[in-house]
Backbone of each chain as nested JSON, in Angstrom:
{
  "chains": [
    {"id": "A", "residues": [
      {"number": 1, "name": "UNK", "atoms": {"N": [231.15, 156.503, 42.369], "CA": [231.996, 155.388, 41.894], "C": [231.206, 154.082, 41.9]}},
      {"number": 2, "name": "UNK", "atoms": {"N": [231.47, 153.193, 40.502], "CA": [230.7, 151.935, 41.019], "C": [230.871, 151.209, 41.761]}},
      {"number": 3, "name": "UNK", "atoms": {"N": [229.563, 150.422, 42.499], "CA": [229.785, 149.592, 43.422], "C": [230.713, 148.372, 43.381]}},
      {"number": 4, "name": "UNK", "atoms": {"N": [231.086, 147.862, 42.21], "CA": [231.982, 146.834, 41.733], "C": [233.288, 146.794, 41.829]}},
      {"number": 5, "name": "UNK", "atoms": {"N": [233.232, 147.951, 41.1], "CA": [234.56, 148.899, 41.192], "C": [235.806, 149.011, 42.159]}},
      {"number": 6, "name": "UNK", "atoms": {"N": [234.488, 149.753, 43.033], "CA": [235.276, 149.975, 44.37], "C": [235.832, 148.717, 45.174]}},
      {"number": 7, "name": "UNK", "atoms": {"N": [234.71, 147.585, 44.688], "CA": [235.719, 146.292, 45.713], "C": [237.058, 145.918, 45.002]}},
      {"number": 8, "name": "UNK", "atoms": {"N": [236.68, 146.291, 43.345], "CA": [237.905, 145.666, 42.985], "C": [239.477, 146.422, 43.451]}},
      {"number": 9, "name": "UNK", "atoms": {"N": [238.946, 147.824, 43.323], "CA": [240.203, 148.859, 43.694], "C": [240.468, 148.709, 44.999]}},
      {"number": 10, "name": "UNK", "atoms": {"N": [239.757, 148.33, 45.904], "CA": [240.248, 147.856, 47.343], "C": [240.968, 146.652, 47.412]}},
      {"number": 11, "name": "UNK", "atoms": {"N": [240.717, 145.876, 46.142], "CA": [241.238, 144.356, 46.474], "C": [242.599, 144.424, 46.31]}},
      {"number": 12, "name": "UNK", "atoms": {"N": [242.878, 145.465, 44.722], "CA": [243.839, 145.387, 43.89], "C": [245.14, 145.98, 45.432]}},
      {"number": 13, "name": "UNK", "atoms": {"N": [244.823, 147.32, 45.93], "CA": [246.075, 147.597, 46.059], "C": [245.955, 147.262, 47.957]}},
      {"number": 14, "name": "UNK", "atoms": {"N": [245.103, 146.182, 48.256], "CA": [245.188, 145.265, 49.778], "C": [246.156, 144.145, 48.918]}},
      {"number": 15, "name": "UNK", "atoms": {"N": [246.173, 143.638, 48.083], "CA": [247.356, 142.563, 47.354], "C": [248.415, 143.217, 46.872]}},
      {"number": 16, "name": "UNK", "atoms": {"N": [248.526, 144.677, 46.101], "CA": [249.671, 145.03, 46.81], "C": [250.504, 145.502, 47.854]}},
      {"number": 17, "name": "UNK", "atoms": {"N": [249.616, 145.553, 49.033], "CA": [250.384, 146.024, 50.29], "C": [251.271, 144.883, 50.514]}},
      {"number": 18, "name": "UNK", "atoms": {"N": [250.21, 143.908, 50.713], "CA": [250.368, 142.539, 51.104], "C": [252.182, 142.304, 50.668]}},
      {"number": 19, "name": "UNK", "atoms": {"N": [251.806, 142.18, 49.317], "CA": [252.979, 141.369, 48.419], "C": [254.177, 142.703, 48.992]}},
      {"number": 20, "name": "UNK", "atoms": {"N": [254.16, 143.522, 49.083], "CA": [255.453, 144.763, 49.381], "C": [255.99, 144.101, 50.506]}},
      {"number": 21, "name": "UNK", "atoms": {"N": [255.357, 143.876, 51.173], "CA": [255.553, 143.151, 53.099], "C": [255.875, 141.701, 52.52]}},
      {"number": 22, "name": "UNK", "atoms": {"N": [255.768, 141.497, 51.475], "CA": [255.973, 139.447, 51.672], "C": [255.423, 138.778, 52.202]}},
      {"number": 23, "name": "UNK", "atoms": {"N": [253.823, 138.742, 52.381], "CA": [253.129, 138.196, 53.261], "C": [253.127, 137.321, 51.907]}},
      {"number": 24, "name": "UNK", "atoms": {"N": [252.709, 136.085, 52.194], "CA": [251.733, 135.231, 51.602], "C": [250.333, 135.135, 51.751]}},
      {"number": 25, "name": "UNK", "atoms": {"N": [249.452, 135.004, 50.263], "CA": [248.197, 135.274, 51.217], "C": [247.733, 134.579, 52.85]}},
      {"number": 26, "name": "UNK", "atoms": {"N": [248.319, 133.166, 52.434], "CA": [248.054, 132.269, 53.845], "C": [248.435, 133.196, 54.954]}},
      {"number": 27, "name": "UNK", "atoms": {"N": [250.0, 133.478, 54.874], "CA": [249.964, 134.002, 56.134], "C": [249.765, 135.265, 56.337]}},
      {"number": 28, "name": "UNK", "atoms": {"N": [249.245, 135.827, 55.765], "CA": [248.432, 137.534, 55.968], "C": [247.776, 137.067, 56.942]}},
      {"number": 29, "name": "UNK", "atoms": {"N": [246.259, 136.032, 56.074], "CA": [245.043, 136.339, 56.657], "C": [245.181, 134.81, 57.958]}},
      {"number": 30, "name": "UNK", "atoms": {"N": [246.29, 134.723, 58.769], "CA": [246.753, 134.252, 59.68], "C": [246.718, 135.442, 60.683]}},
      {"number": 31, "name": "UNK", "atoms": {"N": [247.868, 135.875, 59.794], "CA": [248.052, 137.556, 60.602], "C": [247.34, 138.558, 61.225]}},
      {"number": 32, "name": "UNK", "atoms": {"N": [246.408, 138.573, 60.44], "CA": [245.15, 139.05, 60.424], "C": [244.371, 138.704, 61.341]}},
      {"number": 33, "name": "UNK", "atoms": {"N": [244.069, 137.387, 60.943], "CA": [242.81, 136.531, 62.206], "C": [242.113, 136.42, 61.528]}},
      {"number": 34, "name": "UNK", "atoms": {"N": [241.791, 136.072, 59.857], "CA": [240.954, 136.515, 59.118], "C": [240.843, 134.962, 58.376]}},
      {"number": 35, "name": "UNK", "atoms": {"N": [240.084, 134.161, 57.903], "CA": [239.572, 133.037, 57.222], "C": [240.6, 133.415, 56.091]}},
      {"number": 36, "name": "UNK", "atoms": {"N": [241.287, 132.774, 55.166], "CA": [241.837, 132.385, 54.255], "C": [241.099, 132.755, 52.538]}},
      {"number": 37, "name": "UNK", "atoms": {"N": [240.398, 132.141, 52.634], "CA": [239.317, 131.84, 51.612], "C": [238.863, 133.619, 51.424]}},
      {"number": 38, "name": "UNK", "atoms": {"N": [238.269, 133.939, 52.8], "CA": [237.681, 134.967, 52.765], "C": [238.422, 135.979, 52.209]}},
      {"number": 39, "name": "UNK", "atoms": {"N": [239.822, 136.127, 52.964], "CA": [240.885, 137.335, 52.388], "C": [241.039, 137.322, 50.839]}},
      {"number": 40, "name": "UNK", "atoms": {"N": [240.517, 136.1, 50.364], "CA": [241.19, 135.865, 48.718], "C": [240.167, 136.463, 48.073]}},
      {"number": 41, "name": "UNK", "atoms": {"N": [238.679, 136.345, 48.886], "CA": [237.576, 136.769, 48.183], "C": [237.594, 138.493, 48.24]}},
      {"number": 42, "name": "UNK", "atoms": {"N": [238.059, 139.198, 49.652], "CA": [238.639, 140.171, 49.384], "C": [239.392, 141.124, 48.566]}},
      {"number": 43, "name": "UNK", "atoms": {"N": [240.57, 140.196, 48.03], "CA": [241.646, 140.687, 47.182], "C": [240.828, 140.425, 45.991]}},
      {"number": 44, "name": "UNK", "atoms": {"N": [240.208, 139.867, 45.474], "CA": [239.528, 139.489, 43.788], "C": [238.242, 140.605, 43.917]}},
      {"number": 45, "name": "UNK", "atoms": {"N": [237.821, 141.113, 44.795], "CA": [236.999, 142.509, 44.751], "C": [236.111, 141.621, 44.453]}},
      {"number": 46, "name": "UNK", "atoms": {"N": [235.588, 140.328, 45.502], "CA": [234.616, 139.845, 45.536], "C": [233.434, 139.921, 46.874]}},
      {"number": 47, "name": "UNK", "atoms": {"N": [234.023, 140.75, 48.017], "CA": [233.575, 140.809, 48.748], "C": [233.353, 142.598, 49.677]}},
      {"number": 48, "name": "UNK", "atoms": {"N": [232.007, 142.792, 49.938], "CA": [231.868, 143.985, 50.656], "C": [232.432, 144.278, 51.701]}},
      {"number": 49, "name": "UNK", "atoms": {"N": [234.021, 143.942, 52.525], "CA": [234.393, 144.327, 53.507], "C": [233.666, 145.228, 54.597]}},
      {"number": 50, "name": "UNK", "atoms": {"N": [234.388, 145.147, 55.898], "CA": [233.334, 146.045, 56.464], "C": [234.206, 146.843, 57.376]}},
      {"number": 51, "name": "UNK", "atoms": {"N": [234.333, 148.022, 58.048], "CA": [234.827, 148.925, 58.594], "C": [235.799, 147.762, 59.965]}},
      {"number": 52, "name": "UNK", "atoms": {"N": [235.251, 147.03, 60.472], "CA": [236.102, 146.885, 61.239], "C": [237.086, 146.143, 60.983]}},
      {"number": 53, "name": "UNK", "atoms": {"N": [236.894, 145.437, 59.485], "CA": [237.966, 144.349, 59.226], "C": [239.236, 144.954, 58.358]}},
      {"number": 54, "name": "UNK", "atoms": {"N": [238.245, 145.932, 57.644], "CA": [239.605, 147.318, 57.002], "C": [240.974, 147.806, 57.976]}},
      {"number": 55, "name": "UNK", "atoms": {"N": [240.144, 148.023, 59.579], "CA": [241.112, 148.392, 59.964], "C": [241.772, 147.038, 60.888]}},
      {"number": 56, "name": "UNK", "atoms": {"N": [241.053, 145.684, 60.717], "CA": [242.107, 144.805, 61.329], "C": [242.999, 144.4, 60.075]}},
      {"number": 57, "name": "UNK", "atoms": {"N": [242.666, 144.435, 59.468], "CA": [243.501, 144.747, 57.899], "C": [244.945, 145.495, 58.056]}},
      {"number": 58, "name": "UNK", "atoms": {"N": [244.524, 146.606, 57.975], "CA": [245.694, 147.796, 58.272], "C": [246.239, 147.735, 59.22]}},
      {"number": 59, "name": "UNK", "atoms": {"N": [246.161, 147.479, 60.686], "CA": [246.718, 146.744, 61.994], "C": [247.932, 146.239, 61.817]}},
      {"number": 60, "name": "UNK", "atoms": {"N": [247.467, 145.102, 60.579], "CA": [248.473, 143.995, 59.979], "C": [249.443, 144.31, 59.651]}},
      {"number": 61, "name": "UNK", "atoms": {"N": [248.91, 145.364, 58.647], "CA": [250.017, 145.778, 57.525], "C": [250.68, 146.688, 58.221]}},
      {"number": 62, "name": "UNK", "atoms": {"N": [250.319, 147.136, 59.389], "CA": [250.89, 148.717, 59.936], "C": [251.16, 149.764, 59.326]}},
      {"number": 63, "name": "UNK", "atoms": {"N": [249.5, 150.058, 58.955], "CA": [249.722, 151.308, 58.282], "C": [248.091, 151.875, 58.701]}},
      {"number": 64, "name": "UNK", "atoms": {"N": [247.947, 153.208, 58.776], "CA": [246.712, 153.986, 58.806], "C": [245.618, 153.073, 57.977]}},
      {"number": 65, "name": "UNK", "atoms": {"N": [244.713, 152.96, 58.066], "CA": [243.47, 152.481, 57.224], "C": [243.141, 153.408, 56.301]}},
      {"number": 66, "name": "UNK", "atoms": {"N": [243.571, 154.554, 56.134], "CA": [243.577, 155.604, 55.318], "C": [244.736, 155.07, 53.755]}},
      {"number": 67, "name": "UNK", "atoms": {"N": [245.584, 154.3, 54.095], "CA": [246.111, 153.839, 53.284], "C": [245.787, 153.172, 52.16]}},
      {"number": 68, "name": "UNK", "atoms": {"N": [244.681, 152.274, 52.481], "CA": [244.025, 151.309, 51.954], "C": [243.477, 151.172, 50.904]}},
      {"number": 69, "name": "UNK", "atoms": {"N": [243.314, 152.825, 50.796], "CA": [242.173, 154.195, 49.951], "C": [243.025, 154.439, 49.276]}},
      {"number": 70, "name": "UNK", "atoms": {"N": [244.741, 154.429, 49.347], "CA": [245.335, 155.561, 48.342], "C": [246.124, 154.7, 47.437]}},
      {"number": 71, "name": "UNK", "atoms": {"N": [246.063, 155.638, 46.5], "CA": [247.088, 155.006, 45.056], "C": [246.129, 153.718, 44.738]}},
      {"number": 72, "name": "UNK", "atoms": {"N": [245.109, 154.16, 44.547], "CA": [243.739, 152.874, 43.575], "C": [244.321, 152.63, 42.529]}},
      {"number": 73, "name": "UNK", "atoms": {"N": [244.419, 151.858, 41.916], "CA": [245.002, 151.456, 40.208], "C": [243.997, 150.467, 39.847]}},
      {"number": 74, "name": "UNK", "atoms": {"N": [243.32, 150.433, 38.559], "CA": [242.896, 149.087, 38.197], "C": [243.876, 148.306, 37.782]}},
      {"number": 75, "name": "UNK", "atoms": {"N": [243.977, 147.148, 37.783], "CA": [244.839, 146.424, 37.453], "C": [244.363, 144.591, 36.677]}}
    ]},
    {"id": "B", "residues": [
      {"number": 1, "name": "UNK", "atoms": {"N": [243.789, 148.471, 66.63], "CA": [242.675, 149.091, 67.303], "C": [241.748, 148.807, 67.863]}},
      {"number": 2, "name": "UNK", "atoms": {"N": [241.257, 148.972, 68.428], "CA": [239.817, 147.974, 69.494], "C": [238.864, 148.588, 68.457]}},
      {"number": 3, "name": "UNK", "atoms": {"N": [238.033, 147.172, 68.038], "CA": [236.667, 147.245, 67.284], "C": [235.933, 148.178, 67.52]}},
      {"number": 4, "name": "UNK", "atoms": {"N": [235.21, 148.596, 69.121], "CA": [234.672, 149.655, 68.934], "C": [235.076, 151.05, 68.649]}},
      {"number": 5, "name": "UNK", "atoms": {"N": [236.129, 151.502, 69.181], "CA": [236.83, 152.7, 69.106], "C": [236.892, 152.987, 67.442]}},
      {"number": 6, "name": "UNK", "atoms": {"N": [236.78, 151.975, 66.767], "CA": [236.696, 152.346, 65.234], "C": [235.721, 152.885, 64.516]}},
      {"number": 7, "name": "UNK", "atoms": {"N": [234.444, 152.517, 65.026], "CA": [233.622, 152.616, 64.507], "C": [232.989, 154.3, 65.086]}},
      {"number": 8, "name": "UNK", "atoms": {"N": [233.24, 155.059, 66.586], "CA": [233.094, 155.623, 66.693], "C": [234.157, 156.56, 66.512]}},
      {"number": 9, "name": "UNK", "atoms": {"N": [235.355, 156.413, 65.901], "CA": [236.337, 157.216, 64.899], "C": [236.056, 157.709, 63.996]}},
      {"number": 10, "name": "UNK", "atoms": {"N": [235.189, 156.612, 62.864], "CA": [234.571, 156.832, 61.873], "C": [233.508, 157.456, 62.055]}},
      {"number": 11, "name": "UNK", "atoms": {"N": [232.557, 157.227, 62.745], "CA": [231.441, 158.045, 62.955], "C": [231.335, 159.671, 62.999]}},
      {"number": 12, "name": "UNK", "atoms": {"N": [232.461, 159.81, 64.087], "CA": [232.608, 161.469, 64.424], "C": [233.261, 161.934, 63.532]}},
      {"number": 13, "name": "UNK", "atoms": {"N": [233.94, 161.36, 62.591], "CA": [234.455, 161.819, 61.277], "C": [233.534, 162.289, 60.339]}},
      {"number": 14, "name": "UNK", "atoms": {"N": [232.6, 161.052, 60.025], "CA": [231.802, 161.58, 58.861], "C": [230.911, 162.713, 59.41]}},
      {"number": 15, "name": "UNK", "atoms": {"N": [230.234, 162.699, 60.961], "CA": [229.759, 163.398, 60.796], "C": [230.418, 165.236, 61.581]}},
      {"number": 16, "name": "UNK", "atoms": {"N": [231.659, 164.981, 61.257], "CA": [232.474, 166.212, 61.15], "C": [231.774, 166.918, 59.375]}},
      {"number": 17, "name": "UNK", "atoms": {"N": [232.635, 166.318, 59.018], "CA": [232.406, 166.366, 57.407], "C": [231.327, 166.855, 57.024]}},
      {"number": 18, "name": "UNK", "atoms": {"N": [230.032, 166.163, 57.526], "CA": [228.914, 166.213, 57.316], "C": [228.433, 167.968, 57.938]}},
      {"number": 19, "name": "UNK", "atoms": {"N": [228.962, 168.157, 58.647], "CA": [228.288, 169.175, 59.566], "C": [229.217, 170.517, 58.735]}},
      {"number": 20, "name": "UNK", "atoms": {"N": [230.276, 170.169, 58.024], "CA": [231.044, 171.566, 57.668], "C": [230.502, 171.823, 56.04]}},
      {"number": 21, "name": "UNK", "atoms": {"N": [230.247, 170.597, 55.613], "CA": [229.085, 170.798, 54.46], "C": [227.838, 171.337, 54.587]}},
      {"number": 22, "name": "UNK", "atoms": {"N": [227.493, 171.798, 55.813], "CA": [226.372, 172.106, 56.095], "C": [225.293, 171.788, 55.851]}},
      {"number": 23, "name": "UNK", "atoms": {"N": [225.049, 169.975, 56.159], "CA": [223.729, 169.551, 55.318], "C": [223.067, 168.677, 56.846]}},
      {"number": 24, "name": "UNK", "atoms": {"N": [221.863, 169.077, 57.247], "CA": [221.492, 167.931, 58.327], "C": [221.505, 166.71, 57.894]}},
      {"number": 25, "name": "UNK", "atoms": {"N": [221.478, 165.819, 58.824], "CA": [221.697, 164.278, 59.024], "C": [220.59, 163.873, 58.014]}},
      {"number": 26, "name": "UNK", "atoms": {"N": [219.599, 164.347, 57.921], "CA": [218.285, 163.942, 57.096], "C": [218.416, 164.446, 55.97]}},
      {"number": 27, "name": "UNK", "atoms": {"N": [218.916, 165.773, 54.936], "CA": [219.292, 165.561, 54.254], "C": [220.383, 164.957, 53.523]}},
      {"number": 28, "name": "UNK", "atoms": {"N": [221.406, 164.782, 54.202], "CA": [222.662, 163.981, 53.93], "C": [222.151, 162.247, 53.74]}},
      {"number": 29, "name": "UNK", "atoms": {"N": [221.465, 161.709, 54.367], "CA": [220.924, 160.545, 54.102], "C": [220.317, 160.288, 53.027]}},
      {"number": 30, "name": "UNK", "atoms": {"N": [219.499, 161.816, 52.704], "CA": [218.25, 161.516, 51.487], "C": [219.823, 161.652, 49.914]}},
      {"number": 31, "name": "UNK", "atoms": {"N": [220.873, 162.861, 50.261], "CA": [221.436, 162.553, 49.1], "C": [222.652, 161.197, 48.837]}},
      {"number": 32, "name": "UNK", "atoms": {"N": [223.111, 160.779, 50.007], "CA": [223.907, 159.401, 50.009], "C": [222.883, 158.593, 49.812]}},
      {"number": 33, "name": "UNK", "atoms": {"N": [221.264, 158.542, 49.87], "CA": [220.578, 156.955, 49.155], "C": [220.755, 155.989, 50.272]}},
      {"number": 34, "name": "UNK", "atoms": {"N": [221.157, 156.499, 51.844], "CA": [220.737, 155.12, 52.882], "C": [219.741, 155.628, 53.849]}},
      {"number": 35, "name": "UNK", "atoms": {"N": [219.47, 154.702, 54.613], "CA": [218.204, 155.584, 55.532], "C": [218.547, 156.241, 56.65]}},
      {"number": 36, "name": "UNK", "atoms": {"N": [217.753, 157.216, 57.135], "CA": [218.295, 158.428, 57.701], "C": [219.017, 157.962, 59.224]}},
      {"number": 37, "name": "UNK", "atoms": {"N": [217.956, 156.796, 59.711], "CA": [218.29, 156.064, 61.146], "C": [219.722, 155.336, 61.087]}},
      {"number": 38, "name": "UNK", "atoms": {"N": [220.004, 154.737, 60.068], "CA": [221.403, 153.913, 59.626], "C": [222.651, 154.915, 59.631]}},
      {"number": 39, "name": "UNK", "atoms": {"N": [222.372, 155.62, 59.21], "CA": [223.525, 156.831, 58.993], "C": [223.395, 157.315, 60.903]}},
      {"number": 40, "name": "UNK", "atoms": {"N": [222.066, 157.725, 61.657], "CA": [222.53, 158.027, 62.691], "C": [223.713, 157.271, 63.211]}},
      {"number": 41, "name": "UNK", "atoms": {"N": [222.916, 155.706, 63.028], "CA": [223.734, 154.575, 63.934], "C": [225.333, 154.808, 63.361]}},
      {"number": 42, "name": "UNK", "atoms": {"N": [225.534, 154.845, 61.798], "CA": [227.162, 155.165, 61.632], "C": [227.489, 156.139, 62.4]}},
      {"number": 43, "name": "UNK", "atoms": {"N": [227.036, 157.411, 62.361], "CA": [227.585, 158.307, 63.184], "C": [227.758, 158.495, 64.651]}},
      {"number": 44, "name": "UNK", "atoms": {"N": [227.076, 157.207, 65.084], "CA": [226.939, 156.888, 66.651], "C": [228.123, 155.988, 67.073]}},
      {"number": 45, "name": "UNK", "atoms": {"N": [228.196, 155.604, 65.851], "CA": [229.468, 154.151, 66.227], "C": [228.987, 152.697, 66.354]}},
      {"number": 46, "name": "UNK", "atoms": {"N": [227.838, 153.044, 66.115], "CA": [227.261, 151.407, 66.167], "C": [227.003, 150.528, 65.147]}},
      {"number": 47, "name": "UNK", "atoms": {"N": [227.394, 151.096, 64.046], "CA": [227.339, 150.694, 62.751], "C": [228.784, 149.637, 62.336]}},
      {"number": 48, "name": "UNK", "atoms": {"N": [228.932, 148.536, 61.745], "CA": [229.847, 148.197, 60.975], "C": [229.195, 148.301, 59.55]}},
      {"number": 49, "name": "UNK", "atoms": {"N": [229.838, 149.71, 59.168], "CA": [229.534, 149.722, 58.0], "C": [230.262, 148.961, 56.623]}},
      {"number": 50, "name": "UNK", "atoms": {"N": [229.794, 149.012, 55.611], "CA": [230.741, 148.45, 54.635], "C": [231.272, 149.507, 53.83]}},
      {"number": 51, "name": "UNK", "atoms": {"N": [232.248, 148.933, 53.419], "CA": [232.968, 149.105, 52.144], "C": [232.223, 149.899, 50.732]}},
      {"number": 52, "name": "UNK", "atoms": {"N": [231.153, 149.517, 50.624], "CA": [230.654, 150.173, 49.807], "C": [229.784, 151.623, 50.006]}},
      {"number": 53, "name": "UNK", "atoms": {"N": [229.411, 150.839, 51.015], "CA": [228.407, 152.266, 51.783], "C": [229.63, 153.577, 52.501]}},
      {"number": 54, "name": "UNK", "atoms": {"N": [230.61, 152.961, 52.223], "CA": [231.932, 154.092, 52.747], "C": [232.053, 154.783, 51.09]}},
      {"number": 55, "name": "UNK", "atoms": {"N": [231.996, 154.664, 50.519], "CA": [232.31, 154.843, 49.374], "C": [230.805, 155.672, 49.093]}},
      {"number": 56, "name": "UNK", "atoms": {"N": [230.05, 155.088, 48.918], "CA": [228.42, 156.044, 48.632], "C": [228.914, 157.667, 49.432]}},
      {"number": 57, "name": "UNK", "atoms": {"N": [229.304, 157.211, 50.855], "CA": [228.926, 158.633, 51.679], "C": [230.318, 159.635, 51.288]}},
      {"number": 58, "name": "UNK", "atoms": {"N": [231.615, 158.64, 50.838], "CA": [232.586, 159.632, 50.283], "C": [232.116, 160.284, 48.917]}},
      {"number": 59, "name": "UNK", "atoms": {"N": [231.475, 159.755, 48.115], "CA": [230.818, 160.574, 47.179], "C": [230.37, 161.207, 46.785]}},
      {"number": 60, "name": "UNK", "atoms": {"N": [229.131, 161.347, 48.404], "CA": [228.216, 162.194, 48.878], "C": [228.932, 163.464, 48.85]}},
      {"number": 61, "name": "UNK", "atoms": {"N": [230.154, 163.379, 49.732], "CA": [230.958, 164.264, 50.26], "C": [231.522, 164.879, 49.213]}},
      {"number": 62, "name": "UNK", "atoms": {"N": [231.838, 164.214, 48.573], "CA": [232.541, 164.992, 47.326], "C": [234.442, 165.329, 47.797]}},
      {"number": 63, "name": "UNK", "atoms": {"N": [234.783, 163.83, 48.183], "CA": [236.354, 163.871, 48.531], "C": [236.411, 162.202, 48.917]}},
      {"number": 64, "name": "UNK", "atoms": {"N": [237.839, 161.778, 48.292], "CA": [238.174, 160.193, 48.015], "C": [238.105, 159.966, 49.537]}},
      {"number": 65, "name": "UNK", "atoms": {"N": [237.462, 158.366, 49.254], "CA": [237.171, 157.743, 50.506], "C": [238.499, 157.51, 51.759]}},
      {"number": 66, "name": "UNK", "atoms": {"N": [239.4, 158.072, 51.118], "CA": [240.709, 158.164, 52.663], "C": [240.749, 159.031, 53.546]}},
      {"number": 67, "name": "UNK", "atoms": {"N": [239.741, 160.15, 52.838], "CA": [239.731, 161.656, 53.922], "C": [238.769, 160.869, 54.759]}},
      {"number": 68, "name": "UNK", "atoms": {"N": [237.891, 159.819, 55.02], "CA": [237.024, 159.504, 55.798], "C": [237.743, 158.865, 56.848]}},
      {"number": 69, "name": "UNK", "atoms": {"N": [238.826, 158.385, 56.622], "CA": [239.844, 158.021, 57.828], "C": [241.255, 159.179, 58.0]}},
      {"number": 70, "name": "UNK", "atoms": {"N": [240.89, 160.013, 57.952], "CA": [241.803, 161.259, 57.762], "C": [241.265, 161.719, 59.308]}},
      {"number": 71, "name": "UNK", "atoms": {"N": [242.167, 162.168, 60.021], "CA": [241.786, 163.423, 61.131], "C": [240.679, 162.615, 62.479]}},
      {"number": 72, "name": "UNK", "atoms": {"N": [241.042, 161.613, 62.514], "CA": [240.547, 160.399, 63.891], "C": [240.666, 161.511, 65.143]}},
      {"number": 73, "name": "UNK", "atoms": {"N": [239.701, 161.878, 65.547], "CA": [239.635, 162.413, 66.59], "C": [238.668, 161.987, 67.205]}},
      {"number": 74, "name": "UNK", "atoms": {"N": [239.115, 161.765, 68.778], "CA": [237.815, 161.444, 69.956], "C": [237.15, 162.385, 69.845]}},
      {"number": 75, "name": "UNK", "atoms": {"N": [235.899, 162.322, 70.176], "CA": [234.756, 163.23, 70.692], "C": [233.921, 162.748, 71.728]}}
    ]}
  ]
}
């Protein structure tokens, strides 16, 4: 899979978890513990995430980090 | 989840995976394209790996990058 790709399909459906829960981005990456800016660069599949922030990610959302992975859509 | 406990979740995962594919650590490195010592360290737990390089080694594997957080078992 391309490398591009894949950030974008991670971004796409981390903004829809997000939005299902009603987070705002602000207060996600509050939620989170996570820089603001950064989470946005996240969601636009601008940034290489890294294993431990996936799962402070999923923490958030309360769900498996396995989640994160499923139902990819481009969008 | 506590930061480290993640990384050595992930670790003993992939190299579950890795070991029922039946490929040593040194060839599994040479066909995922990272170096053979880096992949130890993922599989040690000392790695924060990324996002993308999760994606290279699910490829490797030949199964979507959620089975890599599928089946968290201590070891």
């Amino acid at each position: 899979m391309d490398k591009g790709k894949v950030k974008l399909l991670f971004g796409a459906r981390l903004r829809e978890l997000r939005k299902i829960r009603g987070y705002s981005q602000e207060d996600f990456a509050h939620q989170v513990g996570l820089d603001r800016s950064y989470m946005g660069g996240v969601e636009r599949g601008e940034r290489n995430i890294s294993l431990e922030n996936i799962c402070l990610i999923a923490d958030a959302l309360q769900v498996p980090p396995s989640t994160l992975f499923e139902g990819w859509t481009e969008s």
